[in-house]
C-alpha positions as CSV (number, residue, x, y, z in Angstrom):
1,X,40.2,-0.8,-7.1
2,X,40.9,-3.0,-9.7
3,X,40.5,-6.0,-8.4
4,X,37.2,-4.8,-7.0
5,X,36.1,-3.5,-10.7
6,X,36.9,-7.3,-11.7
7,X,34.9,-8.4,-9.1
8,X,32.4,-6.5,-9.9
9,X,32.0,-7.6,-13.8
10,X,31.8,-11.2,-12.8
11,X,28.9,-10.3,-10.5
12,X,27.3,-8.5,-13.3
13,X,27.6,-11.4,-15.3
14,X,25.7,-13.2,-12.3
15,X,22.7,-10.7,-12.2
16,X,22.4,-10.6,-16.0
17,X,21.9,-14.2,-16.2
18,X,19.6,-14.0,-13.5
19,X,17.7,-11.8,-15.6
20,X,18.2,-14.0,-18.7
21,X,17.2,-17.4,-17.2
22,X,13.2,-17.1,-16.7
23,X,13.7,-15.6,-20.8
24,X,15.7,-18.8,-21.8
25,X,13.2,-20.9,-20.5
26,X,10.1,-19.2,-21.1
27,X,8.9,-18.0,-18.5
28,X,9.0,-14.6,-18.6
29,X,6.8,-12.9,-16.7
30,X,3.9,-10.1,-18.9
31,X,2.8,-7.2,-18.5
32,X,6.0,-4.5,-19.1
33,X,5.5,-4.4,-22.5
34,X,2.1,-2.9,-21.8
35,X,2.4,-0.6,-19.2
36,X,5.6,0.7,-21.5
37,X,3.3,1.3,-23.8
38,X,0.9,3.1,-21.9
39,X,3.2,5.6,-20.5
40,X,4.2,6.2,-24.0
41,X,0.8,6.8,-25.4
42,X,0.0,9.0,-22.4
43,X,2.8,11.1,-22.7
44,X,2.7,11.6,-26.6
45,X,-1.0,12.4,-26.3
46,X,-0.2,15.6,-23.8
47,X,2.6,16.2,-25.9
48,X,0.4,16.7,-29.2
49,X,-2.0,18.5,-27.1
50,X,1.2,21.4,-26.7
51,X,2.0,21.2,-30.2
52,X,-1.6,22.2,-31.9
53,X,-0.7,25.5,-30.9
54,X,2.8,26.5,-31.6
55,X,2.9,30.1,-29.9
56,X,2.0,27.9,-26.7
57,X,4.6,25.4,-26.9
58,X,7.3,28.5,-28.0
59,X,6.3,29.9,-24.5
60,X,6.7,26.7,-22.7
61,X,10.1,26.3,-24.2
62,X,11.5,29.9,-23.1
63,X,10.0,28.9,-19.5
64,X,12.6,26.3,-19.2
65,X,15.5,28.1,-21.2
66,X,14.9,30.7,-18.7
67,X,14.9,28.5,-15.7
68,X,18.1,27.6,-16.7
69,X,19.4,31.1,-17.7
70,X,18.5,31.6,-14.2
71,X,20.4,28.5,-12.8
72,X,23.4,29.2,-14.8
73,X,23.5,32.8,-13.8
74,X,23.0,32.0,-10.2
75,X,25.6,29.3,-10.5
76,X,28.2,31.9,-12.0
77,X,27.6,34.4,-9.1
78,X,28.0,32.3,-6.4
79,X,31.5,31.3,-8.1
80,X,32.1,34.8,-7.9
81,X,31.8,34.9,-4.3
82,X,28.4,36.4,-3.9
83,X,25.6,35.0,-1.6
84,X,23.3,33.9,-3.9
85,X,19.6,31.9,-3.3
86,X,19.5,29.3,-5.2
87,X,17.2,29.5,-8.6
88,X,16.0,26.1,-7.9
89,X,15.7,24.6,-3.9
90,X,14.4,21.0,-2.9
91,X,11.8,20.3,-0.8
92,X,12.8,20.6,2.7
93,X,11.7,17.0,3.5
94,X,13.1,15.7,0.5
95,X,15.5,13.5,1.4
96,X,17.8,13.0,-1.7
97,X,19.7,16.0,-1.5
98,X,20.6,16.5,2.0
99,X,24.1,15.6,1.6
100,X,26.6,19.0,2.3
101,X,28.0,19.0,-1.0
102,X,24.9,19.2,-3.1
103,X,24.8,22.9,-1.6
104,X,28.4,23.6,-1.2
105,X,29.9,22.1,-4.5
106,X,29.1,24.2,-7.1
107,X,28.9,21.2,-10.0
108,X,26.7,18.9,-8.0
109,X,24.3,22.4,-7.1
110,X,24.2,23.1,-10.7
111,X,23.6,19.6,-11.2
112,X,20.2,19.4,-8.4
113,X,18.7,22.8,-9.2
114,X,18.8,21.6,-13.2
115,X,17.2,18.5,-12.4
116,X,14.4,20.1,-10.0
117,X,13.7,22.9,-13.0
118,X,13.3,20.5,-15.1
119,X,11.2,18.0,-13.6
120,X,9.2,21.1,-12.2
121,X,8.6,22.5,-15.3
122,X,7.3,18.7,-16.6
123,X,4.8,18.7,-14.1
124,X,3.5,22.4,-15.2
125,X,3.4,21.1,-18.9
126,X,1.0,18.3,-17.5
127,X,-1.3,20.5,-15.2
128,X,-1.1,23.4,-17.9
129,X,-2.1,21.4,-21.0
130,X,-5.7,22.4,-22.7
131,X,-7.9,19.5,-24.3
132,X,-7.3,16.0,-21.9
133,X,-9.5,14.7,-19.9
134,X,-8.9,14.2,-16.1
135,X,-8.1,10.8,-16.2
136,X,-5.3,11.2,-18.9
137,X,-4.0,14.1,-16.9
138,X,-3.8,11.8,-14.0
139,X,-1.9,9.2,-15.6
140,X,0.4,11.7,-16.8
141,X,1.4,13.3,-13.8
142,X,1.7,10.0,-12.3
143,X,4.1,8.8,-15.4
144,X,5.9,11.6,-14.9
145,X,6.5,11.7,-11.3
146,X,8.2,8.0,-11.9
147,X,10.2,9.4,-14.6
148,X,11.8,12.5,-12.6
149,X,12.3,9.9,-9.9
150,X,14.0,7.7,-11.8
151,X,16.3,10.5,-13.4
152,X,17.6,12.1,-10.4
153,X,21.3,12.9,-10.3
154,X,20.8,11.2,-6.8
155,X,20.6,8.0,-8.7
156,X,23.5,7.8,-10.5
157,X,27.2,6.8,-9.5
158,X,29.1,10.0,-11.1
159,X,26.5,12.6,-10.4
160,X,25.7,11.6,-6.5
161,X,28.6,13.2,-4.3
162,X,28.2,10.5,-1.3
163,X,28.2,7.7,-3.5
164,X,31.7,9.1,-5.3
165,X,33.1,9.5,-1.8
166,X,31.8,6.3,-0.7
167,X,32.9,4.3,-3.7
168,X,36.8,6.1,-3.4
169,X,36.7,5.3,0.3
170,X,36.0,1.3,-0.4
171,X,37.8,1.3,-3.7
172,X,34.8,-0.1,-4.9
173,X,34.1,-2.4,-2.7
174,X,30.8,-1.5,-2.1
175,X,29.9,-1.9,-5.6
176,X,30.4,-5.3,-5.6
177,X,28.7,-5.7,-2.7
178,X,25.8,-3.6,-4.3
179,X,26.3,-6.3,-7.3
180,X,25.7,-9.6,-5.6
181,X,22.5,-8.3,-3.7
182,X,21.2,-7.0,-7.0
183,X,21.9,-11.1,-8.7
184,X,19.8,-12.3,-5.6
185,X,17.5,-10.2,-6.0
186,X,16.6,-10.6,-9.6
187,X,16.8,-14.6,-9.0
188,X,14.3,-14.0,-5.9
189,X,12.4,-12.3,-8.5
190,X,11.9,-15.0,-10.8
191,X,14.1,-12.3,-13.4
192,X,12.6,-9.0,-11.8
193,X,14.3,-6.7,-9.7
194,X,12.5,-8.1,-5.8
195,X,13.8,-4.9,-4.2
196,X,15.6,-5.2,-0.6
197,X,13.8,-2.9,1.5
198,X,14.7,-5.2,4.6
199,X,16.9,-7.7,6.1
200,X,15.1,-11.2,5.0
201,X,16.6,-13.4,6.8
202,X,16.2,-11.4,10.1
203,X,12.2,-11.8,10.7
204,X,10.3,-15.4,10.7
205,X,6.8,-15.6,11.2
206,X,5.4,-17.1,14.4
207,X,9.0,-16.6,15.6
208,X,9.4,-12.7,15.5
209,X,6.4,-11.5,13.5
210,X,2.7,-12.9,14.2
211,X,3.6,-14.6,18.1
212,X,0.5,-12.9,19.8
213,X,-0.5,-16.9,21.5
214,X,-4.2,-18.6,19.3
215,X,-4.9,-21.4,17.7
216,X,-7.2,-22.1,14.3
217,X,-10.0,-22.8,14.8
218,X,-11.2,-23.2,11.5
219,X,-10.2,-24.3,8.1
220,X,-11.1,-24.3,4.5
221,X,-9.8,-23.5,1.2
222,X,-9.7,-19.9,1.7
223,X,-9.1,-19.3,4.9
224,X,-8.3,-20.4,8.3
225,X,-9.3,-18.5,11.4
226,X,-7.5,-17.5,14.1
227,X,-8.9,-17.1,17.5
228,X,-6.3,-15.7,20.3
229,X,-5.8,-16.9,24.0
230,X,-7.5,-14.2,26.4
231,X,-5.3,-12.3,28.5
232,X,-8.0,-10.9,30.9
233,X,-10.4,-12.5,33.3
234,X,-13.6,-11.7,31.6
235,X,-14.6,-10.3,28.1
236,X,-17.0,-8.6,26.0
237,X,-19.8,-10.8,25.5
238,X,-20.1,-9.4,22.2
239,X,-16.8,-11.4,19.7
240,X,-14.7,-9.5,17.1
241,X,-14.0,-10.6,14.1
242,X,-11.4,-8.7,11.7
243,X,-11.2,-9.0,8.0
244,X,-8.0,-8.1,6.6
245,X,-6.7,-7.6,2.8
246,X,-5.7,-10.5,1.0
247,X,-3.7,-8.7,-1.2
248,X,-1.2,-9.0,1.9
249,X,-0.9,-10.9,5.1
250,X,-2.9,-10.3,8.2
251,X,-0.2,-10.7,10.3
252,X,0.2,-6.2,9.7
253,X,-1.8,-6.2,12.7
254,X,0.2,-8.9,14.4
255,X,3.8,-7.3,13.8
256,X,5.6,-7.6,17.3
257,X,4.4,-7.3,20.8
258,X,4.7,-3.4,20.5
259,X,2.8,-2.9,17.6
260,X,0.6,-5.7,17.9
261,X,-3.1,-4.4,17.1
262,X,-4.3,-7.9,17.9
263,X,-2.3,-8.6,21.0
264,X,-3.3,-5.0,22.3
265,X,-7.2,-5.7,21.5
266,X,-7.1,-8.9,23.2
267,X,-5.9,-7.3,26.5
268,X,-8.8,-5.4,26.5
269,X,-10.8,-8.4,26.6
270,X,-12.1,-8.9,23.7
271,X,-12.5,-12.1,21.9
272,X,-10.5,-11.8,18.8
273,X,-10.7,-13.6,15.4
274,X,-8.5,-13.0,12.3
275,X,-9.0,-14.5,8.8
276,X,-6.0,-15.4,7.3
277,X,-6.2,-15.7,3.8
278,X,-5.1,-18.6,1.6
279,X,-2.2,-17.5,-1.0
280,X,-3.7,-19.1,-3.4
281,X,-2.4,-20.9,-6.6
282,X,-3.7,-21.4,-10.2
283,X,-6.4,-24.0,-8.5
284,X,-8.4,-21.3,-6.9
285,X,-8.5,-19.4,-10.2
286,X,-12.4,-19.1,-10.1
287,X,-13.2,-18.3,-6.6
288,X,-14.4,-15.1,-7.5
289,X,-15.5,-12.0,-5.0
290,X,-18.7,-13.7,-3.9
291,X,-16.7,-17.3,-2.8
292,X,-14.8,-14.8,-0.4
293,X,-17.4,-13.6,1.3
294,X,-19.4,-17.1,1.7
295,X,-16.5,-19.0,2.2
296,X,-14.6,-16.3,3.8
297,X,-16.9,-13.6,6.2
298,X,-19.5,-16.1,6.5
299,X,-17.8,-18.8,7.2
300,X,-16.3,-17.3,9.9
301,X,-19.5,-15.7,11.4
302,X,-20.5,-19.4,11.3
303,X,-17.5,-20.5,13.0
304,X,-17.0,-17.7,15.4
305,X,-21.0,-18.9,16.5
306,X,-20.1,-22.4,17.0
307,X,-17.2,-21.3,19.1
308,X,-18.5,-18.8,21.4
309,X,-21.9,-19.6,21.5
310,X,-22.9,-15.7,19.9
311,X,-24.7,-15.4,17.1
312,X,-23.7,-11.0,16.5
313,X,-20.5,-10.1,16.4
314,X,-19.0,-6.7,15.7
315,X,-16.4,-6.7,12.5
316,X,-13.3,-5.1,11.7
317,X,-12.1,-4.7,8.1
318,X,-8.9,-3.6,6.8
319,X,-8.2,-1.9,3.2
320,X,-9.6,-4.4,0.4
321,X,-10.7,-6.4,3.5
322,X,-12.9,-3.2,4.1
323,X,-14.7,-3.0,1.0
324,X,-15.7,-7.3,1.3
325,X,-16.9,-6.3,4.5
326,X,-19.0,-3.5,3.4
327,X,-20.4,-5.5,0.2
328,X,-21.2,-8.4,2.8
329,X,-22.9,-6.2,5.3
330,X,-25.1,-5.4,2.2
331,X,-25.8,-8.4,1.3
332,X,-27.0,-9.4,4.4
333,X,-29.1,-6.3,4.9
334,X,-30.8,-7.3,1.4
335,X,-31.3,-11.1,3.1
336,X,-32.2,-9.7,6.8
337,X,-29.2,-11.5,8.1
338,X,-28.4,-9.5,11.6
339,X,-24.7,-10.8,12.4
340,X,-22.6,-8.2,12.2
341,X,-23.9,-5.6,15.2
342,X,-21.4,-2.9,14.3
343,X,-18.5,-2.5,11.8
344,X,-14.9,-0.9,11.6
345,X,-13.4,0.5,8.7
346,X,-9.9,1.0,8.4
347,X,-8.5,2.8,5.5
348,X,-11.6,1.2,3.3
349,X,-13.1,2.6,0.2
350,X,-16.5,2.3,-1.0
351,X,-16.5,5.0,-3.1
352,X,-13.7,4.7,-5.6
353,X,-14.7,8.7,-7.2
354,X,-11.6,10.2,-5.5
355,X,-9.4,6.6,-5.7
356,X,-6.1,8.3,-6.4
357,X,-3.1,6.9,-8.4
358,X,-3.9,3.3,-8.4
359,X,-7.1,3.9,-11.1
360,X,-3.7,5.1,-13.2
361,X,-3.3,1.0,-13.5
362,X,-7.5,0.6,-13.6
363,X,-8.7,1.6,-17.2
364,X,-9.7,-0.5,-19.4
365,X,-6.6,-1.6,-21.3
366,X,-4.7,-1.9,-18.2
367,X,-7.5,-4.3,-16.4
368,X,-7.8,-6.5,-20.1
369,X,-4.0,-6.6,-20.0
370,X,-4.0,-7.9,-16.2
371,X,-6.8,-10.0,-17.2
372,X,-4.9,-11.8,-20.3
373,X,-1.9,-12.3,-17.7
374,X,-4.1,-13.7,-15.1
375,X,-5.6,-16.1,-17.5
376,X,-2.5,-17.4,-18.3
377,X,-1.6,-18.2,-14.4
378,X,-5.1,-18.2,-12.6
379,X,-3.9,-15.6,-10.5
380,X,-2.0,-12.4,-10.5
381,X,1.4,-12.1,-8.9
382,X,2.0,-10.6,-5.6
383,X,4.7,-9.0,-7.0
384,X,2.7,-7.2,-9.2
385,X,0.6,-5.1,-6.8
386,X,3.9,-4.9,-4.4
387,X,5.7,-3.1,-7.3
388,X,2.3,-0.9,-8.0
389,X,2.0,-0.3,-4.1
390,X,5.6,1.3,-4.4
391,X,5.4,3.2,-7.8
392,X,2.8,5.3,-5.8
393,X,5.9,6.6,-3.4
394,X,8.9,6.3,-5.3
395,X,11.2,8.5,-3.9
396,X,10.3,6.8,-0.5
397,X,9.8,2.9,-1.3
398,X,12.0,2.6,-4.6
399,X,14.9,4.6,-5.4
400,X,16.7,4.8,-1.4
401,X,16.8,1.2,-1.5
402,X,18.5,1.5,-4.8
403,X,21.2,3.8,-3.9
404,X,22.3,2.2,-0.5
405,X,21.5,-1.2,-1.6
406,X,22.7,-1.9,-4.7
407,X,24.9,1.3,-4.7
408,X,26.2,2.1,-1.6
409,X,26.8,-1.7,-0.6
410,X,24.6,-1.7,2.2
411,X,22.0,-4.1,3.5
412,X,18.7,-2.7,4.4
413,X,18.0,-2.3,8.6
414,X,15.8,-4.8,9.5
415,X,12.5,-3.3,9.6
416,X,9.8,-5.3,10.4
417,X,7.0,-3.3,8.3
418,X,8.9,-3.5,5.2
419,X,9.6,-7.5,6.0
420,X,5.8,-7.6,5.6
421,X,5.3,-5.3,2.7
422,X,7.8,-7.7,0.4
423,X,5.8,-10.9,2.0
424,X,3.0,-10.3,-0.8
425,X,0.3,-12.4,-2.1
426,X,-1.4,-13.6,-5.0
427,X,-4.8,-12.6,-6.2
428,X,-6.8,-15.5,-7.9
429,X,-8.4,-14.0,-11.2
430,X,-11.8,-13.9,-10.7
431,X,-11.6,-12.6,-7.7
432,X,-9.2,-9.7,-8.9
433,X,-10.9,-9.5,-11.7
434,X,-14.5,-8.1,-10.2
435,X,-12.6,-6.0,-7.8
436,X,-10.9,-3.9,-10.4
437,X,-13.9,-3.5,-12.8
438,X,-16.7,-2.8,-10.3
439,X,-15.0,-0.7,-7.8
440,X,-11.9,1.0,-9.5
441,X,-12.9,0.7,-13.0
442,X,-16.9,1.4,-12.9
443,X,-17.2,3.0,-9.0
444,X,-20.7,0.3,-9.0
445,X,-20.6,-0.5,-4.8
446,X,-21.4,2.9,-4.6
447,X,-24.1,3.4,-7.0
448,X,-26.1,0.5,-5.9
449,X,-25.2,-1.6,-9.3
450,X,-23.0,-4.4,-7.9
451,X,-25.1,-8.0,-7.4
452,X,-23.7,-10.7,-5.6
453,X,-25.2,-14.0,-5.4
454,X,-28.5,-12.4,-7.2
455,X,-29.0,-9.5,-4.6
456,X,-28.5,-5.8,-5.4
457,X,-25.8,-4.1,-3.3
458,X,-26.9,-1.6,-1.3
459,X,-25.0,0.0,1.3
460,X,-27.7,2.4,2.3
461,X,-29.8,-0.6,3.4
462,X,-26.6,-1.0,5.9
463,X,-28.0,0.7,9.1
464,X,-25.6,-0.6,11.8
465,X,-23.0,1.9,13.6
466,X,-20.2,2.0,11.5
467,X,-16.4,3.4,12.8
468,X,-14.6,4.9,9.2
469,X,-11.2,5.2,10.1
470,X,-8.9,7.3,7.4
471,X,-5.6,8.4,7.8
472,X,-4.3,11.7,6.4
473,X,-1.6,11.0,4.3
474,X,-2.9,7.8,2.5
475,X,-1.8,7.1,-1.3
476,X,-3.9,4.0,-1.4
477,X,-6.6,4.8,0.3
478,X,-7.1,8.7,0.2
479,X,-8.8,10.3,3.1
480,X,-11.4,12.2,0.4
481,X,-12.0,8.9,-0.7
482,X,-12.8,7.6,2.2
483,X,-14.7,10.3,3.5
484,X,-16.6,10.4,0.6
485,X,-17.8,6.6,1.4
486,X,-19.2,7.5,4.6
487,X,-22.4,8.7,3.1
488,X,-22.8,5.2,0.7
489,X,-24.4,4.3,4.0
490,X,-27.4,4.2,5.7
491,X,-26.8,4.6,9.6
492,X,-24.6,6.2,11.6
493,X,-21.0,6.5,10.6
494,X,-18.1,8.2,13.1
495,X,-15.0,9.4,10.7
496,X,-12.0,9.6,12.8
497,X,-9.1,11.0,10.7
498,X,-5.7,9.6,11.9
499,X,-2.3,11.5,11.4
500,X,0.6,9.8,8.8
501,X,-0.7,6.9,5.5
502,X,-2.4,3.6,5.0
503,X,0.0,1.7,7.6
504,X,1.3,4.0,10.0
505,X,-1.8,6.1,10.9
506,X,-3.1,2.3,12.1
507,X,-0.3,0.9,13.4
508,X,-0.2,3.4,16.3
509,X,0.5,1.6,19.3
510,X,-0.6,3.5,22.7
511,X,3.0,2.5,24.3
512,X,4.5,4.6,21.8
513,X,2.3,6.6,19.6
514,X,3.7,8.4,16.9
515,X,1.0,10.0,15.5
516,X,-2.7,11.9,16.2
517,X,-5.9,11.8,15.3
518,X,-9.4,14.0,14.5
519,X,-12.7,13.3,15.3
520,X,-15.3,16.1,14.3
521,X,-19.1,16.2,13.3
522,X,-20.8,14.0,10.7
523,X,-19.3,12.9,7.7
524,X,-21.0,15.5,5.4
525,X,-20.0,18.2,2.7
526,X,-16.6,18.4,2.3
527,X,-13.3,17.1,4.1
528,X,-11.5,20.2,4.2
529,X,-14.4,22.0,6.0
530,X,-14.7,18.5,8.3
531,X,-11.0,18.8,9.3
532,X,-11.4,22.7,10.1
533,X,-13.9,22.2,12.6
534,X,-12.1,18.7,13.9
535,X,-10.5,18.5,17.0
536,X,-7.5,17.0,17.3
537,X,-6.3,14.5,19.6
538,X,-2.7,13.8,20.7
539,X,-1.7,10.1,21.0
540,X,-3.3,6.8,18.9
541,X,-6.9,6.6,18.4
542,X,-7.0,2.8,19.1
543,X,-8.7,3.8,23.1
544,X,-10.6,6.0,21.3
545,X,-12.1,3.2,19.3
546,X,-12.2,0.7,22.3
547,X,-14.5,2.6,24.1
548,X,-17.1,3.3,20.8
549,X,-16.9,-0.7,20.9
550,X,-17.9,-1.0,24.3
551,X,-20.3,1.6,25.0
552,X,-22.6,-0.6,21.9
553,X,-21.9,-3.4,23.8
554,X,-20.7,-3.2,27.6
555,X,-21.6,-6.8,29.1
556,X,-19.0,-9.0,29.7
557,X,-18.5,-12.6,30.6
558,X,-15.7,-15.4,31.5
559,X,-12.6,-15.3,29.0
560,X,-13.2,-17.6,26.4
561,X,-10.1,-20.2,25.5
562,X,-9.3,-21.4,21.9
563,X,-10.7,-24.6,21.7
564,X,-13.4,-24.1,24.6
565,X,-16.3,-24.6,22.2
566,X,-17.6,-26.6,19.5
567,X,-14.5,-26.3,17.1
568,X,-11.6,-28.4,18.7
569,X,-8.0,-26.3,17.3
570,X,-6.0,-27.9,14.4
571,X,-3.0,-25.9,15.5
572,X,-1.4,-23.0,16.9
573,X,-1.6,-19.2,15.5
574,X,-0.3,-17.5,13.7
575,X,-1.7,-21.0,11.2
576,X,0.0,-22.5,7.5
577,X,-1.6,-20.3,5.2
578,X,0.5,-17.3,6.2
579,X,3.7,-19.4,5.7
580,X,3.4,-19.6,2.4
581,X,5.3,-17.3,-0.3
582,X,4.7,-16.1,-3.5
């Protein structure tokens, strides 16, 4: 033990000057200082609201002293030998206190059901406070959600009764462990904590992630496309071309041969595209929200043409991918441009009304503060919107890996899905920019204000068959929110509603589906009464989707190869864009 506690001071040494070194040589990274800042302001401002009336704030007090009279008396009884309930119980699926001893030890029981009072009562004092407006309340309860995270007794080395066990068992050992993983980690951070949700050096892409066989067909500064070897005799005459986020990598649809969305589509003959997205640099500062939709949907519908010969093709766009896609389609219904036949939604907003915790980061002193970063860079870091992405599920996507990484001393199982989720990308600041103000910050796409390229956006001009997917449990992209968009436009518009969140409830292979899905009437009214009269559906909802593609489209033709057209291939898939980190 103490040659491991030695150990462990020299690597603390190691990860504080890991954290010291970007400081030193100024380059820091911005941005905490605000957000701190925010949270503060937020809270005091709920806090004052309590303390105009002091008979209020009296009662709220005595609410928690008597929690804890309750705890305490509970606590004493059970010592006593009675069979007692406890005053305070965790959520059966939370995962933090599943351990034996936080039920059977009476300290570390006392310990949980103070912490759940107390963090229970914070969230009544947020929902119960008189005089704030929603969006302040929202914030709050999301401030305060990170805060109880963050101060869980399962997060700590002398109040967590598997870390004390595991800790006497290695005589420390694992802390060290824990210590050096934390140094690389910082340094791989450029100073911030990069947190180790998987094994890195277990996954390479176009090795073990992104091998479904393509070439690119296609290259410019923003993009190159992708278009994969056919696997079936004959097609759909119709191609597909799928949009994805740039705020991560395409390859999400292209994970392994299981889960591959791509790979599957493809042996169901149809002709698949992909943009991947450049990860672009402080050179592409200015390409702005319209450049990606010229240089990026169009230019593909350009390419896809001179390679296949087709001049429609029916689209698929994912997330942020989604909502370029919809402000292309109207576009080109304002210019009487016909390309896109029929398009796919998944997990897209449109309408940002019911947007959920990520317009917490979207007001307007946190977009001017992202703003002044961005203009000192050109672009925002990946890291950024990874760390964001995570906040919104911390007990799931922040504080485990904590514990048994940097804790418990052990590395993370190699999971493919969080591989990808760390692999993040920049956002160049123009672009970023006009995403946050007109959709999160001003909800314009919707309301017909947005112009691009001098033509009013208007998705109700959009009159082609749209397929909105939304998944039930999304923090990104809430279902409400997405159901909501359906009726931005014009045409038809088939919601299909799949079980699990913004990943998951896509990535649903048919081989081994994990989840189901709803499909019900229109879109219309609200989404609790649409999932009431929904039938559900066990298994994935990719077949499901297949056959709403073909029946708009049924004729087929020869298999098309990469290459087989007009656009020779300047390499193989999965391309050198995706290759590049942040």
């Amino acid at each position: 033990m103490s040659h491991n506690m030695a150990r462990l001071v020299e690597e603390y040494g190691k990860a504080t000057a890991a954290y010291l070194k970007p400081i030193e040589e100024r380059r820091a990274k911005a941005g905490m200082a605000d957000e701190m800042s925010d949270m503060v302001k937020t809270l005091v401002h709920v806090t004052e609201r309590w303390l105009i009336d002091p008979q209020k704030a009296i009662e709220a007090q005595a609410r928690l002293g008597a929690s804890f009279f309750d705890i305490w008396s509970s606590s004493l009884r059970r010592m006593q030998g009675e069979d007692v309930a406890p005053a305070a119980a965790p959520d059966p699926k939370d995962a933090r206190f599943k351990d034996a001893e936080w039920s059977d030890n009476a300290y570390f029981d006392f310990l949980k059901q103070a912490y759940l009072a107390t963090s229970r009562w914070a969230e009544s004092m947020v929902e119960d406070a008189e005089g704030i407006d929603e969006a302040t309340r929202q914030k709050a309860r999301f401030y305060v959600r990170q805060m109880s995270s963050a101060l869980s007794p399962s997060n700590f080395l002398g109040t967590n009764p598997e870390l004390i066990r595991e800790t006497m068992r290695e005589s420390g050992a694992n802390l060290v462990r824990g210590m050096q993983m934390l140094a690389e980690d910082i340094e791989a951070g450029g100073g911030e904590l990069k947190i180790r949700q998987s094994d890195p050096g277990r996954f390479q892409v176009g090795v073990n992630l992104a091998t479904t066989p393509g070439k690119v067909v296609f290259r410019n500064e923003l993009i190159e496309l992708l278009q994969y070897t056919p696997t079936t005799d004959t097609v759909l005459k119709r191609p597909l071309l799928i949009v994805p986020p740039w705020i991560n990598k395409f390859y999400i649809l292209d994970l392994n041969e299981q889960k591959s969305f791509i790979r599957w589509a493809v042996s169901q003959g149809l002709t698949v595209f992909c943009i991947s997205w450049v990860n672009p640099d402080a050179r592409l500062a200015e390409k702005s929200f319209e450049h990606y939709m010229r240089e990026g949907v169009f230019a593909a519908l350009d390419a896809i043409e001179q390679a296949t010969g087709e001049k429609r093709v029916t689209a698929i766009g994912y997330c942020v991918g989604g909502t370029l896609l919809s402000t292309a389609l109207g576009y080109m219904a304002a210019t009487k441009d016909d390309r896109i036949a029929s398009a796919t939604l998944f997990t897209t907003q449109v309408d940002f009304t019911h947007a959920g915790d990520l317009k917490v980061f979207a007001d307007e002193v946190g977009i001017k503060a992202i703003e002044e970063t961005m203009k000192a860079r050109g672009y925002l870091e990946g890291s950024r919107m990874a760390s964001a992405f995570n906040m919104l599920r911390p007990n799931d996507l922040i504080w485990p890996y904590i514990v048994n990484v940097y804790l418990k001393g052990q590395a993370p199982f190699p999971f493919d899905l969080l591989y990808w989720n760390s692999d993040s990308t920049r956002m160049p600041a123009a672009n970023h920019s006009f995403y946050l103000r007109n959709c999160y910050l001003e909800n314009n796409l919707s309301r017909g204000k947005v112009t691009i390229g001098g033509k009013k956006i208007d998705l109700k001009k959009v009159k082609i068959p749209i397929f909105n997917l939304a998944t039930r449990e999304d923090h990104i992209a809430p279902a409400k929110s997405v159901f909501l968009g359906c009726s931005a436009f014009g045409g038809p518009v088939e919601y299909v509603l799949a079980g699990s969140g913004h990943i998951a409830g896509v990535v649903n292979p048919p081989a081994k589906p994990k989840y189901q899905y709803w499909t019900g009437a229109e879109p219309e009214g609200e989404l609790e009464d649409w999932i009431a009269q929904a039938k559900e559906h066990p298994g994935t909802w990719w077949p499901y989707w297949f056959s709403w593609i073909e029946a708009q489209a049924p004729e087929r033709v020869p298999a098309r190869e990469p290459g087989g057209g007009k656009l020779p291939p300047l390499g193989d898939a999965p391309g050198t864009y995706v290759l590049v980190k942040s």
